[in-house]
C-alpha positions in Angstrom: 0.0 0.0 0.0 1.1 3.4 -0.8 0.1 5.3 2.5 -0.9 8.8 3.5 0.9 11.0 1.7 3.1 13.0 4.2 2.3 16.1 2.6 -1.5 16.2 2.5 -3.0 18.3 5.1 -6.6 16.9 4.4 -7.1 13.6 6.7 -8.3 10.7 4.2 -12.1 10.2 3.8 -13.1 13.9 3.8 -15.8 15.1 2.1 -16.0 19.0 1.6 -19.3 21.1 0.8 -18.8 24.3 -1.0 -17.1 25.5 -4.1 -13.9 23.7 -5.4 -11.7 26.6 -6.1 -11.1 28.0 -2.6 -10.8 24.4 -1.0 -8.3 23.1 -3.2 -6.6 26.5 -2.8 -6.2 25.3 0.7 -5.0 21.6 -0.5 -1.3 20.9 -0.1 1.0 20.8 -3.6 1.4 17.0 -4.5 -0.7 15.7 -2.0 -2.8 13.6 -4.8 -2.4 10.8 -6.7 -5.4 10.7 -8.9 -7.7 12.9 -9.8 -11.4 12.4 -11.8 -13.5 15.2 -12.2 -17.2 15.3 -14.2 -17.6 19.0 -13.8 -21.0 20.9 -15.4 -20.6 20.2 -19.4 -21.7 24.0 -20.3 -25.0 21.8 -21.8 -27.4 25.2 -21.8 -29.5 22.8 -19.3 -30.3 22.9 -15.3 -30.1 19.3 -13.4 -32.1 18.3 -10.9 -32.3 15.0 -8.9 -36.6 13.9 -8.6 -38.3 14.2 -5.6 -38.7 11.4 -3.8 -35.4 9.6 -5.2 -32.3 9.4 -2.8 -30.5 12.5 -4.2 -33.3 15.0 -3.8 -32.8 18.4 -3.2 -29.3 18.2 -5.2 -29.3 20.7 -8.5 -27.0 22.5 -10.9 -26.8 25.2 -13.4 -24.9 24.4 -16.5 -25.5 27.6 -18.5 -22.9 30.0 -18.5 -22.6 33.7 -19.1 -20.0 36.5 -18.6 -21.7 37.2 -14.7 -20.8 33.8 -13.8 -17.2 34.7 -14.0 -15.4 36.7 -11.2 -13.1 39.1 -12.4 -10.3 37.3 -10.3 -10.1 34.3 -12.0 -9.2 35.8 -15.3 -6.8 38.2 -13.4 -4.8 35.3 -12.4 -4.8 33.6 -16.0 -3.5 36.9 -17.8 -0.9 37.4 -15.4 0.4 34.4 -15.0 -0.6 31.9 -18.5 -0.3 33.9 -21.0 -0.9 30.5 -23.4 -4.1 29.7 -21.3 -5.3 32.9 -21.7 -5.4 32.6 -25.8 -7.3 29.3 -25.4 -9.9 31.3 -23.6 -9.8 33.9 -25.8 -10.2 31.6 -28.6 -13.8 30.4 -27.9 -16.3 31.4 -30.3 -19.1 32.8 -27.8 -19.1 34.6 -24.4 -21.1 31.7 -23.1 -18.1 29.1 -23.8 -15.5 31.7 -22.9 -17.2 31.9 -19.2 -17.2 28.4 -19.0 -13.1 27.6 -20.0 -12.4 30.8 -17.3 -14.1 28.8 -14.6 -12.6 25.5 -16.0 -9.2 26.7 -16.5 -8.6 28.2 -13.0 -10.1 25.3 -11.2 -7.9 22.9 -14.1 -4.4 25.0 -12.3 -5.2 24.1 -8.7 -5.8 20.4 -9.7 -1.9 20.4 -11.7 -0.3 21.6 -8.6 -2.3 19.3 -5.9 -1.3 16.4 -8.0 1.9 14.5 -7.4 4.8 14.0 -10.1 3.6 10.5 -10.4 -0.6 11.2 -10.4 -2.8 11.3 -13.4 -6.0 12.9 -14.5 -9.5 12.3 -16.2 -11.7 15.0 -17.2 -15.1 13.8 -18.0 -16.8 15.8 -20.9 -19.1 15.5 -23.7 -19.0 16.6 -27.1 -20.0 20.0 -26.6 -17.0 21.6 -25.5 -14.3 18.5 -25.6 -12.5 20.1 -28.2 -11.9 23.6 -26.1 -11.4 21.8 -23.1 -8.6 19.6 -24.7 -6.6 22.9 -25.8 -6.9 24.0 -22.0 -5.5 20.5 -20.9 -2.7 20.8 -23.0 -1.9 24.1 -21.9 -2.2 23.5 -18.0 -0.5 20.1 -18.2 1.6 20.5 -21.5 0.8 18.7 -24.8 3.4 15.6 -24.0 1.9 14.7 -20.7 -1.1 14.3 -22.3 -1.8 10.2 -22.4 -5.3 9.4 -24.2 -8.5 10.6 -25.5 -10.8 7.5 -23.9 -14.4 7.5 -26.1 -17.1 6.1 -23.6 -20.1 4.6 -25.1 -22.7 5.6 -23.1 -25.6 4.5 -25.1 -27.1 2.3 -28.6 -27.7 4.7 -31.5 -31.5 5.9 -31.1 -33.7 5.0 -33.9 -35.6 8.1 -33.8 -32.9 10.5 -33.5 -33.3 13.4 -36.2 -29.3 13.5 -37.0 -27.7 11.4 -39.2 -25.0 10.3 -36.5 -26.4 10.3 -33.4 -24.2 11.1 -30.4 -23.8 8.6 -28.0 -20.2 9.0 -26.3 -18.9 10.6 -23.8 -15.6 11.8 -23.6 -12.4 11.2 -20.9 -9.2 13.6 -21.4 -6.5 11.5 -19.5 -3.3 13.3 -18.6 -0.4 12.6 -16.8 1.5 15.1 -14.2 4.4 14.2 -16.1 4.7 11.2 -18.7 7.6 9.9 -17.7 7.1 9.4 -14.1 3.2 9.0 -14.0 2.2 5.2 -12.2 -0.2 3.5 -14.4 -1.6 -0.4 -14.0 -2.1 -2.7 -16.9 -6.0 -2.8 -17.4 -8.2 -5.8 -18.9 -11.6 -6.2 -19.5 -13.0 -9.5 -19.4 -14.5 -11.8 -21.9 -18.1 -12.8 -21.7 -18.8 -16.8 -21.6 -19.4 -17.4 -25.7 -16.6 -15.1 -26.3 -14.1 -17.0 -24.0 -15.0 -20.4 -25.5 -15.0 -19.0 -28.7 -11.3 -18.4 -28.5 -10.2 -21.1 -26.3 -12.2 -23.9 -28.1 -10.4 -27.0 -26.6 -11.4 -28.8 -23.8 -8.2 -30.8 -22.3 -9.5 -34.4 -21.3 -7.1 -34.6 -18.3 -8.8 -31.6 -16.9 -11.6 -30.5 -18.3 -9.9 -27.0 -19.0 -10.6 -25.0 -21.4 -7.5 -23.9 -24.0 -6.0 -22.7 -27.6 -2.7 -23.6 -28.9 0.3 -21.5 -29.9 3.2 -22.7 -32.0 6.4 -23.3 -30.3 8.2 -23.2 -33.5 9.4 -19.4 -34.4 10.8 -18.2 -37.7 12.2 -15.1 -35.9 15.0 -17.5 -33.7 16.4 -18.8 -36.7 19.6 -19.6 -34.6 17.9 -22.4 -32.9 17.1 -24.2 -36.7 17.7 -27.6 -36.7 18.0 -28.0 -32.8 16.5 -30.8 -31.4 14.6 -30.8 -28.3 13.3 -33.6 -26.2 9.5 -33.4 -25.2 8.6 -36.3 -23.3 9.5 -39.4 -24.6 9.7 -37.9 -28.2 12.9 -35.9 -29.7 11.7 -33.3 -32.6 13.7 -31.2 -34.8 12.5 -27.6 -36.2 13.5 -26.3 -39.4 13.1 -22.5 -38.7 14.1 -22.4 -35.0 12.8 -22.6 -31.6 10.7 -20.3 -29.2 12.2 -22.1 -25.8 15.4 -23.5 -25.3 15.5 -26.9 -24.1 15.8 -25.8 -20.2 12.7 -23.8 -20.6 10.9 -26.7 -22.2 11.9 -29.0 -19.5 10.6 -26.5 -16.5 7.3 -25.6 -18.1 6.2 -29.5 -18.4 7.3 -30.4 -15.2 5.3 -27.5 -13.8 2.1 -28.9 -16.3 2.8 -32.2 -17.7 -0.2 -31.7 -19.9 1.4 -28.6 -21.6 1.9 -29.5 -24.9 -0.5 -30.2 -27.5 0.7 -32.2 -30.6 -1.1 -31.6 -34.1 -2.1 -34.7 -36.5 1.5 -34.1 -38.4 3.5 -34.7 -35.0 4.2 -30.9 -34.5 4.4 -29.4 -31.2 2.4 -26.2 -30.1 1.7 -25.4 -26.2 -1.3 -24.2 -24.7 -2.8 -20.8 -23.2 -5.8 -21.9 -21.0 -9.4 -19.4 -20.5 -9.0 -20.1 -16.3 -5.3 -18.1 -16.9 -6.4 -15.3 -19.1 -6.2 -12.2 -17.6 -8.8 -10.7 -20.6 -8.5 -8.2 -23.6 -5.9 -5.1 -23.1 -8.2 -2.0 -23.0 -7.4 0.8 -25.5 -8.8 3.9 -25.7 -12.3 2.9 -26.8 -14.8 1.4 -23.9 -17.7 0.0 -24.9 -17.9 -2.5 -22.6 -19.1 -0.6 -19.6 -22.6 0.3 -20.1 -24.7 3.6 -18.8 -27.3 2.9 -15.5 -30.2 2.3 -16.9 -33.4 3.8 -15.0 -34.3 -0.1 -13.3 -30.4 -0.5 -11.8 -29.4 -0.5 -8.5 -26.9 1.8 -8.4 -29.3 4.8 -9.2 -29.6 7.6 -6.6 -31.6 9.8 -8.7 -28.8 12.1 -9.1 -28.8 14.2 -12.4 -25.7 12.9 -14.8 -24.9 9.5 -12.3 -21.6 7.5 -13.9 -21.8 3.7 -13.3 -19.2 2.8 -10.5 -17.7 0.0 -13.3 -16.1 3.1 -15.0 -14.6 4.6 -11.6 -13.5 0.8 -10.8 -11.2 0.7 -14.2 -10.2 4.4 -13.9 -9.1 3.9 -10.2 -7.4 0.5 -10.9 -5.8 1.8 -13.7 -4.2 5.1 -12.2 -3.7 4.4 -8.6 -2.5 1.6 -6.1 -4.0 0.9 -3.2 -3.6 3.4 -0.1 -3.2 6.0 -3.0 -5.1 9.3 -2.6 -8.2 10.4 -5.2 -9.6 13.2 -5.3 -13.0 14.2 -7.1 -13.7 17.8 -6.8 -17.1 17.8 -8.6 -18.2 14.2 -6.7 -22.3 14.5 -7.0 -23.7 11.5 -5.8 -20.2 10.0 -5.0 -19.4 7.2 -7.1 -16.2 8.5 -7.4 -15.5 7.8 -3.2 -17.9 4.5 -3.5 -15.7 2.9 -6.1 -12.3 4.3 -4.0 -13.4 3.3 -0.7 -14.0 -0.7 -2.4 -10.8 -0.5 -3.5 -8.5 0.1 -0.4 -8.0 3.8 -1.6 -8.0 6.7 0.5 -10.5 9.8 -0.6 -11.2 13.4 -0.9 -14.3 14.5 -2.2 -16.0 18.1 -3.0 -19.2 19.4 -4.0 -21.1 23.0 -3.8 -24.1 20.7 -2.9 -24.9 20.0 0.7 -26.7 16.6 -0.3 -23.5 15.3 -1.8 -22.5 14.5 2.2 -25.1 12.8 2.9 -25.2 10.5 -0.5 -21.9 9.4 0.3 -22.3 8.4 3.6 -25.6 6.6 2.7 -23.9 5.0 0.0 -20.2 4.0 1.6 -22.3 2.5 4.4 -24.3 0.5 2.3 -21.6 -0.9 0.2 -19.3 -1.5 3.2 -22.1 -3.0 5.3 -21.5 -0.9 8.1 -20.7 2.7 9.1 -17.3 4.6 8.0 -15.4 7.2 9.8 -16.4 9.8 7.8 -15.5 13.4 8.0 -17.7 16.3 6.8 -16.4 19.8 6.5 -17.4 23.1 5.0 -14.3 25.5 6.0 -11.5 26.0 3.9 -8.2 23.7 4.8 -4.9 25.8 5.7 -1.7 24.5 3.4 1.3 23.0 5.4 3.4 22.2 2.7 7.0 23.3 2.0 7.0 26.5 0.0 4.3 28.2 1.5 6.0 31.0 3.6 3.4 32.2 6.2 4.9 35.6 5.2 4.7 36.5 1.7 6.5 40.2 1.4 10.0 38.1 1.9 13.3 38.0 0.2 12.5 34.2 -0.8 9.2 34.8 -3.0 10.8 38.5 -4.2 13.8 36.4 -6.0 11.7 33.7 -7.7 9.4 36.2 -9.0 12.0 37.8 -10.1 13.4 35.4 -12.1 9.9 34.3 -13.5 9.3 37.6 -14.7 12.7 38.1 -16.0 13.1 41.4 -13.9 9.8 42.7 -15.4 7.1 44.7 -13.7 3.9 42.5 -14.5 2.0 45.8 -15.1 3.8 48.1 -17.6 6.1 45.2 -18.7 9.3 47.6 -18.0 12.7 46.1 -16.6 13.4 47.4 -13.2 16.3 46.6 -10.9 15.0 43.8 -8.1 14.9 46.6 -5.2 12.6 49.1 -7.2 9.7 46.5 -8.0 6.7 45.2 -5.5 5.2 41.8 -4.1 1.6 41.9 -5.3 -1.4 39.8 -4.6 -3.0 39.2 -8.0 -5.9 38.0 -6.5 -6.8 40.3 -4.0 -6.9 38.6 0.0 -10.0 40.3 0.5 -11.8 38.2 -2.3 -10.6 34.9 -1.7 -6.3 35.4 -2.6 -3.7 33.7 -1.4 -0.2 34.2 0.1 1.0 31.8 -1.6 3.9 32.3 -4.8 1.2 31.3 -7.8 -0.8 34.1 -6.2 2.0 36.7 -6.0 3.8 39.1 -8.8 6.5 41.8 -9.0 4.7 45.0 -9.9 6.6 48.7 -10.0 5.9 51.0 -7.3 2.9 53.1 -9.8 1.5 49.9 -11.1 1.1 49.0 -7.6 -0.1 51.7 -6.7 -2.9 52.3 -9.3 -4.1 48.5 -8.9 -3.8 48.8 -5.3 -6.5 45.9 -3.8 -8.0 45.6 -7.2 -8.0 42.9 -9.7 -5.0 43.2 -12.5 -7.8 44.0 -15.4 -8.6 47.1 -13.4 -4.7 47.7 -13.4 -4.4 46.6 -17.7 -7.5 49.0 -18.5 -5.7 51.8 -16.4 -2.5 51.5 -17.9 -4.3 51.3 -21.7 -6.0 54.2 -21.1 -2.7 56.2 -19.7 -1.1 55.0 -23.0 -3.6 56.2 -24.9 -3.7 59.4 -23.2 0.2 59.9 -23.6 -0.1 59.1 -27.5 -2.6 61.8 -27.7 -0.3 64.3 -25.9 2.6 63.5 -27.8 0.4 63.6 -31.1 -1.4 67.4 -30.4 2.9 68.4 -29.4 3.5 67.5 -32.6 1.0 68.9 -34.5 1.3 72.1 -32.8 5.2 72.0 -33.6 4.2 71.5 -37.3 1.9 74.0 -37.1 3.9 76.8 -35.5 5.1 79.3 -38.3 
C-alpha cells in the first residue's frame, strides 16, 4: 500500500461542501495521486435530482454567461498563463469563454495538488471537448497528455433526427508528467461465448478450457535444426525454436499436460481461459454500459456515472492506499468505487446533499458505518513553499526570475529593489499568500491597482497610453503647425 501521503494536510475520507476553487486552494501541492473530475458540461441545461429519489434536493446550473465569471479568476490567468489565456480567448461565444475561465482556473489548482507520479480524467461530452482539450494541453503541457478515452454511453437511437447520433462521452486523461506518471495494466473480461469461442479445446485430463500456440518461431532462426526432447519424443525444427531446451523442461514439469501435438506430430503449447487475464483496454470502452433507470446503483442524481467506469479508472491510475480526489463528486461514485478499492479519498461538492449520499452510499456498500469526516471551512496549506509571510526576500527572487526582472504591469525592466510583491488576487476576495498568487509590480502599477483585480490595473495602464499618445500627437501637431 502506498500510504498517506506525508504532505496532505486533508485527513483521508473527507468530504468537503462548498465551491472547489477555494478548497483546493487550501490543499497541499502533490498531495494527490489521482484525480477524476465530471464537472458541469456547459449543456445550456439545469439538473435536478426527482423528488422522492435518494439524491433529492441536489441541483445545478450548466449555462454560463459573462456574470458567472469573477473578475479574479481571469486576473490570475492573464498574469500568469499567457498560453491559457489565448485558449480562452479563442472560444467562439461569451457563453463558452465563461465556462473555459471557470474551467481553466479550477484545471491550475488540480496540476499543482497532483503529485509527479498522479494522473487525471476529465469527464466531458462533445460539446465543449475540443476547447477543453486545448486547455488541458496548456495547463498540463501537450506531452503529458496520455489518451482521448471515447465512452459509449448508449445504442444509437432510432428516432434521433441527425444522421450520427451522439452517443459517447468523452475522458481527457493526462499525466502530471509522462515519464514518471504510475499506471496499471487494465483488462476487461471476456463474456462466456466469447471465451469459448477463442479457447475452443477442452483438455481431457482436466476438463480445461484452452488454444494452442506454435512453439516453433521463424524469428529465432539460430535455434534451426536444434533438437529438443519433449517427453518421450525428440523433434527437430526447421526454422528455430521459441524455448530453449531448459525452458521446455521446466514448463512440463510445472504442467505435464502442456503440450499439445497436431495430426503431423508438431508441437504447439497451450494458453488456457481459467489463466487469461482478458482483452488489453485501448482507448475505446464499450464494454461498460450507462445505469439504466431499473439499476441499483441509481440515486436519482442528475448525470450519475456507473461505479464499473470509476472501478477501471481507479485500478488503472492508482495503487492501493493512493489518494483520489474528485472535486465535482455529486452522488459519489467517485469515493464508493475508492473506498472498495482500499483507496484513501477526498471528495468536494457546492451541494450539501453530496454529504449525505456518500455516507448513505459508503455504508451500504461497506455494510457498516465509515469514519467519515464532513467539512465546509477551507483547509490551511502546510506544505513546504508556503512562507506564512509573503512580502519576503524568498518569493521577491523567484518572481524575479519568472518575470525576468519585469514589472507584470507596464512590462518595464526594473532593478530587483525598485519593483513590489503583489497579490493578483486580492486577500479580500478569496487570494492567497502563496507564490502562484503573488507578482513583482513597480511602485505606480502598484499603486494604481492597489486591492483591485489586474484587469482594473491593464485597463488603467491602456488608457494612460492612450492618453500619452494623444499628448505626444497634439505636441507634434502644434510643432508643425507653429510658423
Amino acid at each position: 500500500m502506498e500510504g498517506v501521503c506525508v504532505n496532505a494536510n486533508v485527513n483521508p475520507k473527507t468530504i468537503f461542501t462548498g465551491d472547489n476553487l477555494p478548497i483546493m486552494r487550501g490543499m497541499n501541492s502533490e498531495s494527490v495521486d489521482l484525480i477524476y473530475l465530471d464537472p458541469p458540461f456547459n449543456s445550456n441545461a439545469n439538473y435536478a435530482a426527482p423528488i422522492g429519489s435518494e439524491a433529492a434536493g441536489a441541483e445545478f446550473k450548466d449555462t454560463w454567461t459573462l456574470h458567472d465569471v469573477d473578475a479574479a479568476w481571469l486576473d490570475l490567468i492573464e498574469a500568469k498563463h499567457p498560453v491559457l489565456n489565448r485558449v480562452i480567448h479563442a472560444a467562439m461565444t461569451n457563453s463558452d469563454k465563461s465556462y473555459l475561465i471557470y474551467m481553466a482556473v479550477r484545471l491550475l489548482e488540480m496540476w499543482r495538488v497532483l503529485k509527479n507520479t498522479g494522473s487525471i480524467y476529465l469527464h466531458c461530452d462533445p460539446t465543449m471537448s475540443h476547447y477543453l482539450k486545448l486547455a488541458m494541453d496548456a495547463v498540463f503541457e501537450k506531452g503529458n497528455f496520455l489518451a482521448d478515452i471515447t465512452w459509449k454511453r448508449y445504442a444509437a437511437h432510432s428516432l434521433s433526427k441527425s444522421a450520427v447520433d451522439t452517443i459517447s462521452d468523452h475522458l481527457l486523461y493526462y499525466a502530471k508528467d509522462h515519464q514518471q506518471v504510475m499506471a496499471n495494466k487494465v483488462t476487461s473480461p471476456l463474456d462466456t461465448a466469447e471465451l469459448n469461442r477463442r479457447f475452443p479445446h477442452v483438455e481431457t485430463e482436466t476438463g480445461r478450457r484452452f488454444q494452442h500456440v506454435a512453439l516453433e518461431q521463424n524469428s529465432n532462426r539460430s535455434s534451426a535444426g536444434e533438437p529438443r526432447k519433449i517427453g518421450d519424443k525428440t523433434v527437430t525444427s526447421d526454422i528455430g525454436w521459441r524455448w530453449s531446451q531448459s525452458t521446455f523442461d521446466e514448463r512440463i514439469d510445472k504442467n505435464p499436460y502442456l503440450i499439445y501435438w497436431t495430426r503431423t506430430g508438431k508441437p504447439r503449447y497451450k494458453i488456457y481461459a481459467d489463466e487469461y487475464a482478458g482483452e488489453p483496454v485501448g482507448n475505446i470502452w464499450t464494454d461498460i454500459p450507462y445505469l439504466a433507470s431499473g439499476d441499483s446503483e441509481r440515486t436519482g442524481y442528475p448525470t450519475q456515472k456507473p461505479v464499473a467506469l470509476l472501478d477501471r479508472i481507479i485500478e488503472a491510475s492508482s495503487n492501493e492506499g493512493g489518494i483520489v480526489l474528485d472535486p465535482f463528486c455529486g452522488c459519489a461514485t467517485t469515493l464508493v468505487a475508492a473506498d472498495r478499492l482500499q483507496r484513501e479519498w477526498i471528495g468536494i461538492d457546492i451541494s450539501a446533499k453530496a454529504a449525505d449520499l456518500v455516507v448513505e452510499r459508503i455504508s451500504d456498500d461497506q455494510g457498516m458505518f465509515e469514519n467519515i469526516i464532513a467539512r465546509d471551512d477551507i483547509p490551511k496549506r502546510t506544505d513546504i513553499g508556503h512562507i506564512p509571510r509573503y512580502n519576503v526576500a524568498k518569493n521577491k527572487n523567484l518572481l524575479y526570475g519568472e518575470q525576468g526582472g519585469n514589472c507584470n504591469g507596464c512590462g518595464s525592466h526594473f532593478e530587483k529593489q525598485h519593483l513590489e510583491i503583489d497579490h493578483i488576487i486580492a486577500k479580500s476576495v478569496g487570494g492567497t499568500d502563496h507564490i502562484e498568487n503573488l507578482q513583482l509590480l513597480c511602485g505606480n502599477c502598484n499603486r494604481i491597482k492597489g486591492d483591485r483585480g489586474q484587469e482594473y490595473l491593464v485597463s488603467k495602464l491602456l488608457v494612460y497610453s492612450k492618453l500619452y499618445q494623444y499628448h505626444h500627437y497634439l505636441k507634434h501637431t502644434l510643432h508643425q503647425d507653429k510658423p
